[in-house]
C-alpha positions in Angstrom: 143.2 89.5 114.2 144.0 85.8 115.6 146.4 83.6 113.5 146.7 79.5 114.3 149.6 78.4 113.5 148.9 74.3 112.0 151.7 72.5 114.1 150.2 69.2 113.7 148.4 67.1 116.3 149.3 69.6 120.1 147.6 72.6 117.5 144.4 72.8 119.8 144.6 73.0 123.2 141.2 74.0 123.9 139.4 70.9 123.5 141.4 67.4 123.7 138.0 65.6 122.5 138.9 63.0 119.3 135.1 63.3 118.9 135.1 67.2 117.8 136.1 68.1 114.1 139.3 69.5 113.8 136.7 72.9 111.8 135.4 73.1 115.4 139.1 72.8 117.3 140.0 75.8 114.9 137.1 78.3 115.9 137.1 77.1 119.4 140.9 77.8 120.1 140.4 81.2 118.4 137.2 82.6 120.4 138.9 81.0 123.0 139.4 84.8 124.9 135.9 85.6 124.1 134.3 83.2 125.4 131.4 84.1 127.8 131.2 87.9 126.3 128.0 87.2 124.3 129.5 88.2 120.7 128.3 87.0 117.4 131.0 85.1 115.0 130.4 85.3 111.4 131.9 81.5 109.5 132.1 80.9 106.3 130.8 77.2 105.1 134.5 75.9 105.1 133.8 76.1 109.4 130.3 76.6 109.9 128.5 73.3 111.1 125.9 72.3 113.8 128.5 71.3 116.1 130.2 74.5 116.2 127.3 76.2 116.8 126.6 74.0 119.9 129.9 74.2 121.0 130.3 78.1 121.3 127.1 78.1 122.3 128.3 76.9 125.4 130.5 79.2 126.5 127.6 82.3 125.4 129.1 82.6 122.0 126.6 83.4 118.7 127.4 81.9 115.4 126.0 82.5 111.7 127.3 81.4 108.6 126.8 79.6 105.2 127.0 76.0 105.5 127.2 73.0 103.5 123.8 70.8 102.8 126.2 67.7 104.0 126.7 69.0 107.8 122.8 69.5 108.5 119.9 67.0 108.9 119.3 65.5 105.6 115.4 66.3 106.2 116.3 69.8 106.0 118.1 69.8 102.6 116.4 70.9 99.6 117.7 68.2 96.5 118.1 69.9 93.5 116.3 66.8 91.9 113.2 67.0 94.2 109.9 68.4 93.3 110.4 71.4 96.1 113.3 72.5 94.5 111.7 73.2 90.9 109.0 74.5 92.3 111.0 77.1 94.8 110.9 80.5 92.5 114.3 82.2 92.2 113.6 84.4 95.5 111.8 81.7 98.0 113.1 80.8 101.2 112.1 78.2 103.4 112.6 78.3 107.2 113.3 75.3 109.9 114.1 75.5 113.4 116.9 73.6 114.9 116.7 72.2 118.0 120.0 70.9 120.6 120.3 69.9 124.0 123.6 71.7 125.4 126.4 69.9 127.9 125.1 71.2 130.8 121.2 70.0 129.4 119.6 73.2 128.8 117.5 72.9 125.5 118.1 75.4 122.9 117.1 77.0 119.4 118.4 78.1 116.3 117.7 78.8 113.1 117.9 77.3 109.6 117.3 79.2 105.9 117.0 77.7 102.5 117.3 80.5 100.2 117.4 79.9 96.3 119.6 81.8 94.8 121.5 80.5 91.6 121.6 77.4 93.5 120.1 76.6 97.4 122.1 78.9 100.2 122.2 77.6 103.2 122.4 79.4 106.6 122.2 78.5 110.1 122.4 80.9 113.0 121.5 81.0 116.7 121.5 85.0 116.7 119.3 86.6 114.2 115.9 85.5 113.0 115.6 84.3 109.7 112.0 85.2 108.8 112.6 89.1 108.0 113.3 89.9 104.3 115.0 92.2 102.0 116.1 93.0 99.0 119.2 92.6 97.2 120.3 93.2 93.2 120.9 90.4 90.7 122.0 90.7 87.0 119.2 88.6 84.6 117.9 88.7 81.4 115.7 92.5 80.7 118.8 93.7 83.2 119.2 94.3 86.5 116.3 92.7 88.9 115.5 93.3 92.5 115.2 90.0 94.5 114.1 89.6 98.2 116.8 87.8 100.5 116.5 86.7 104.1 118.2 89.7 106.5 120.6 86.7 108.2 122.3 86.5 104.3 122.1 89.8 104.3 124.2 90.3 107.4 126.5 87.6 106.9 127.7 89.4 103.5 128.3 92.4 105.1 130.2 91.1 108.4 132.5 88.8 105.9 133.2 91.3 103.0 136.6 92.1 105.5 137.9 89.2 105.7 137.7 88.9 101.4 138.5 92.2 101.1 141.6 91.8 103.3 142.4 88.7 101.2 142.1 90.3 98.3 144.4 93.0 99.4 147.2 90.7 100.4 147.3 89.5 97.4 148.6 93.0 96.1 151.9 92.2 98.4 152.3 88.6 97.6 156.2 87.0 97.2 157.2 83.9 96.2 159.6 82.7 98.5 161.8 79.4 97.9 162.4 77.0 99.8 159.5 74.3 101.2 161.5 74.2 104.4 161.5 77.6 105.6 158.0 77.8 106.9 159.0 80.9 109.4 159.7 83.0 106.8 156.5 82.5 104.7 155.0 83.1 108.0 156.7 86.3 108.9 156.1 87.7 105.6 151.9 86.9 105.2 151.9 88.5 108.5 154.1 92.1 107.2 151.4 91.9 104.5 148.5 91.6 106.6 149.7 94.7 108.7 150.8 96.3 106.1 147.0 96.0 104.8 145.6 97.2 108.1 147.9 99.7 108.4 146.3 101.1 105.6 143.0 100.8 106.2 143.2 102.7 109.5 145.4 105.9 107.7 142.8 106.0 105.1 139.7 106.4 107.7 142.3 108.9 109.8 143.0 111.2 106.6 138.8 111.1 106.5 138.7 112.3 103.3 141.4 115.0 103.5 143.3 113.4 100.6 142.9 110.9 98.0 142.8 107.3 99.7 145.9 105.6 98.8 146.5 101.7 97.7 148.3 99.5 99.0 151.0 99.9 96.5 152.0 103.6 97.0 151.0 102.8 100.7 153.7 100.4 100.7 156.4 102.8 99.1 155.2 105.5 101.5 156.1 103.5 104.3 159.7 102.5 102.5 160.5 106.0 102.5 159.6 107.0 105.8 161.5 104.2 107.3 164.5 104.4 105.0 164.7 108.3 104.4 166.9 109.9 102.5 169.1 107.4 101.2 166.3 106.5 98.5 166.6 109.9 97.1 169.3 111.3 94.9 170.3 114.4 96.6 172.6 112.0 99.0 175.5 114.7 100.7 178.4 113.8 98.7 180.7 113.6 102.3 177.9 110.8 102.9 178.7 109.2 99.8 181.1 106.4 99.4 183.1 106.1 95.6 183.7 102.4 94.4 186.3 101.9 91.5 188.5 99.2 90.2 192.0 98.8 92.0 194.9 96.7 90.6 196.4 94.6 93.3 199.5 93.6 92.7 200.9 89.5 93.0 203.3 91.2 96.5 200.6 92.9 98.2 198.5 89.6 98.4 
């Protein structure tokens, strides 16, 4: 897992550029050891962008992600007031193709899907067609309903559900800890959560169905024990044991 750390304006050291979007800065300095390896990086719409998919293009990087109808071409939005849009049924997609020129002026291609959902989903991605179909279950009014769904959605849902899922875990080992100023301490303890998550992700797949998977909180108390040992339990030697009482002390020996 990669962690940034925000420390202001010397955060991103990759790129120096005032023209690229700080988004960018953030995915560039993390795939920054994996550049040239030809991988795919999944982005949720907070990151995705045009840009960013140029960018780690570049350097033989993939990208597909949601993204937000404000960071593609205008003539590739669907408006929810338009005529397209009402007459889109609750399943239709519609494809474009989106064409960039890269820094060293090689012309390339990528994708763009429109899928209605509850509302228009957007996706762009330079790796995976987004033609192919399949299906996918919604709740609606005689029940549950079978819905076709471009594959690229498809994929993206599945590649992101860890990082939500991990989120969601954390959350399970979150702590309230005072003080605004102390930023290193909030730091060291999201990331003891965070391996304290993984940790027990990876013992879960290693019992393989030998016992019960645990959760994170008797994962946690597992751990306490192990580390700490006997002096959780009450069957302490008594020689071990220290007594604590009440002495008077008198006004001489002071």
């Amino acid at each position: 897992m990669g962690v940034l750390v925000h420390t202001g304006k010397y955060t991103y050291s990759v790129t120096r550029s005032e023209s690229t979007k700080k988004t960018v800065q953030v995915v560039q300095q993390l795939c920054e050891p994996l550049r040239g390896s030809h991988r795919t990086f999944y982005v949720d719409r907070f990151y995705s962008s045009v840009d960013l998919l140029k960018q780690l293009g570049d350097v033989h990087l993939y990208t597909t992600g949601t993204v937000l109808s404000n960071r593609i071409p205008r003539s590739m939005t669907i408006a929810k007031s338009s005529r397209e849009f009402k007459t889109l049924n609750h399943d239709d997609s519609v494809n474009h193709v989106l064409t960039n020129i890269t820094t060293k002026g090689e012309r390339k291609q990528a994708g763009r899907v429109a899928w209605k959902d509850r509302n228009i989903v957007y996706c762009i991605t330079n790796d995976s067609p987004t033609a192919p179909m399949d299906e996918c279950k919604r709740r609606g009014q005689g029940g549950i309903v079978t819905i076709e769904r471009p594959q690229v959605i498809t994929k993206y849902n599945r590649h992101m559900g860890g990082v939500d899922l991990a989120d969601m875990r954390r959350l399970h080992c979150h702590s309230t800890i005072m003080g605004q100023n102390r930023w290193w301490l909030k730091l060291f303890f999201y990331l003891l959560y965070v391996g304290t998550s993984n940790a027990l992700v990876l013992y879960n797949e290693a019992m393989n169905g030998k016992q019960e998977p645990y959760n994170i909180v008797d994962f946690k108390n597992k751990v306490i024990e192990a580390l700490v040992g006997p002096l959780l339990r009450d069957d302490i030697p008594s020689e071990q044991s220290v007594a604590h009482c009440m002495t008077h002390i008198s006004c001489a020996e002071r």
